[in-house]
C-alpha positions as CSV (number, residue, x, y, z in Angstrom):
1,X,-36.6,-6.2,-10.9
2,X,-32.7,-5.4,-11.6
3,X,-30.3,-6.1,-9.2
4,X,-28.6,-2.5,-9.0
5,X,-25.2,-4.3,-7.7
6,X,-25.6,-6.6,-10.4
7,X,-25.8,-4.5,-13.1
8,X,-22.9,-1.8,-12.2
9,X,-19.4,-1.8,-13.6
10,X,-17.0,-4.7,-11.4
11,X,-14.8,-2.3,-9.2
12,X,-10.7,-3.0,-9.0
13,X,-9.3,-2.6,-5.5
14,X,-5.8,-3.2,-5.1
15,X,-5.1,-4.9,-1.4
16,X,-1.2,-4.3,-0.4
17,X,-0.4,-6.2,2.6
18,X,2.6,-4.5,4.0
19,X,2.4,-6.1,7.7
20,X,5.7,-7.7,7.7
21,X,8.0,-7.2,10.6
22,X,11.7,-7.8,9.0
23,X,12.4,-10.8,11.4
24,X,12.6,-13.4,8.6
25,X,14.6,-11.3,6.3
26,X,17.0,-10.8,9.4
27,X,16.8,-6.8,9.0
28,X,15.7,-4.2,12.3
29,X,13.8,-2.0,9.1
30,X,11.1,-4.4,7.6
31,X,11.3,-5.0,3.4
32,X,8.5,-2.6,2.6
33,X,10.4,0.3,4.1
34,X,13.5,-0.3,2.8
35,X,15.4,2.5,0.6
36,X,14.9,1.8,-3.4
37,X,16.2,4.6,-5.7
38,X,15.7,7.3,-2.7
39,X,11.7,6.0,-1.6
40,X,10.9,3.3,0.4
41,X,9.7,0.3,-1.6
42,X,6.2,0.7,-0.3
43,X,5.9,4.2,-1.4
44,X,7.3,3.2,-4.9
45,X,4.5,0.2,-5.0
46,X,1.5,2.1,-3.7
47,X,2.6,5.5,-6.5
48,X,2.4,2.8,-9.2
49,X,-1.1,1.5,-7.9
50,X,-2.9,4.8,-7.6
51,X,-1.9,5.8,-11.2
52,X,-3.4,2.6,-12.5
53,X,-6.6,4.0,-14.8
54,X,-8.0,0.8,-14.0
55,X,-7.8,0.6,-9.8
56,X,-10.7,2.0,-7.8
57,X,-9.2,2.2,-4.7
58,X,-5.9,0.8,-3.8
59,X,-6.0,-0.4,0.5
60,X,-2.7,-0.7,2.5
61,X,-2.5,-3.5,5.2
62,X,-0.3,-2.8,8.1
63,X,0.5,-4.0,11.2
64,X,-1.0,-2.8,14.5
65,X,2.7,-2.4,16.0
66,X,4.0,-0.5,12.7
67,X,6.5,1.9,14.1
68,X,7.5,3.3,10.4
69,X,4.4,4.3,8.1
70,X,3.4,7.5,9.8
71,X,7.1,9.0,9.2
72,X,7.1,7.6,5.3
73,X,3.6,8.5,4.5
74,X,4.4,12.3,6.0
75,X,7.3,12.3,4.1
76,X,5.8,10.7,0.6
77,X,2.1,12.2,1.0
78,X,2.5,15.7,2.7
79,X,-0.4,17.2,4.0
């Protein structure tokens, strides 16, 4: 009997963690939102991911006290 998961194409999901807070890098704004050629670098790094042919899904990992993504994902993915 085939194995149905077996047999099926391997599928690419790209895993971002983006949970940092900024303390390290002695910065209030954490790395990932920080400005690179007018985006934050998150947004520039997840863009580049969902474009890839070859990723099936691409799966941000934030922290449960992120104050910032809701303002740059409105901003970067409009509704």
């Amino acid at each position: 009997m085939p194995n149905r998961l077996l047999d099926a194409a391997p599928r690419c999901i790209a895993l971002v963690p983006a949970a940092g807070s900024g303390q390290r890098f002695g910065q209030v704004t954490p790395k990932q939102y920080l400005p690179l050629l007018n985006a934050p670098l998150i947004i520039h790094t997840l863009k580049v991911l969902c474009q890839s042919p070859q990723i099936d899904a691409v799966w941000l990992a934030l922290s449960p006290e992120d104050e910032w993504w809701e303002n740059v994902s409105n901003e970067a993915f409009p509704k």
